[in-house]
C-alpha positions in Angstrom: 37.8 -178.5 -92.0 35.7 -175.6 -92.0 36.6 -172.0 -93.2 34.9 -169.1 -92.0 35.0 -166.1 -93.3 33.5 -162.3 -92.6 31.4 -160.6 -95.0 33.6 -158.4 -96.6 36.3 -161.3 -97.4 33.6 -163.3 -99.5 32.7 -160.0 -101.1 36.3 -159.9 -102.0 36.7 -163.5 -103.1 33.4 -162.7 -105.2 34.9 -159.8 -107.7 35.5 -161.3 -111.2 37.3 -158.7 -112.6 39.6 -155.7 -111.0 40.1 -155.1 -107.1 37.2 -153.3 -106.2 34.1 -154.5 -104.8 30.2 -152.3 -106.0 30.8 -150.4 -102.8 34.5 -149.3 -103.0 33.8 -148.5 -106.9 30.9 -146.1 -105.3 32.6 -144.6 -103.3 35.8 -143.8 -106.6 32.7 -142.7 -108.0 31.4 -139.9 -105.4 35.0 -138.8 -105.3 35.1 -137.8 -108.9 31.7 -135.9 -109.0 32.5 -134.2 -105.3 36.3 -133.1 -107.0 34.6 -131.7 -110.0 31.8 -130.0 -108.4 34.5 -128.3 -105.7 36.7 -126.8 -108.4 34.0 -125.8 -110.6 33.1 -123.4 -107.5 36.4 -122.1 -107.7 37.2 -118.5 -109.4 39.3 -119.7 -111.5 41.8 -117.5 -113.7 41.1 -117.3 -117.5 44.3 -119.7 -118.2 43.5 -122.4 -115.4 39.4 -122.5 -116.5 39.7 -126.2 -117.8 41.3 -127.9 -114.7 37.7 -128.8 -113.5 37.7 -130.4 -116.9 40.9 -132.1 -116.9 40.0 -133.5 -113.2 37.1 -135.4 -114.6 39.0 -136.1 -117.8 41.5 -138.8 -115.8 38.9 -141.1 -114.7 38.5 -144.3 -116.4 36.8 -147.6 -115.2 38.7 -151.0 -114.5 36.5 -151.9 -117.8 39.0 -149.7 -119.7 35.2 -147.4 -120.3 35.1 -144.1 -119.6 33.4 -142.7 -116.6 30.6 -140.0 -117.0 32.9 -137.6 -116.2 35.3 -138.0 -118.8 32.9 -138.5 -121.1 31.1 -135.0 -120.5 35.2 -133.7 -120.7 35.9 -135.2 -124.0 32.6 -133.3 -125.4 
């Protein structure tokens, strides 16, 4: 018996570790940079300045690492 399968499934099957395939964690990715980038735009008053910051700050990776935006928040 013969299974076929589309290209995304066997992409799927393929991850070793987490849920997300290269292109779905791309794509977590852009959506943490675009977020940051949009508030940091925003006039912000004096007691809210950080929430750019704290944005970036909740990212980690399925790898338990922190993402390059929380890393530039700790600093």
């Amino acid at each position: 018996m013969e299974c076929d399968f589309f290209p995304d499934e066997l992409a799927n099957l393929a991850i070793c570790a987490g849920t997300l395939t290269q292109s779905e964690r791309e794509i977590i990715n852009h959506h943490i940079d675009a977020a940051i980038q949009m508030l940091e735009r925003l006039p912000w008053p004096k007691r809210l300045q950080n929430v750019p910051e704290y944005t970036g700050g909740h990212h980690e990776r399925m790898n338990d690492k922190v993402t390059r935006a929380t890393s530039s928040a700790i600093r």
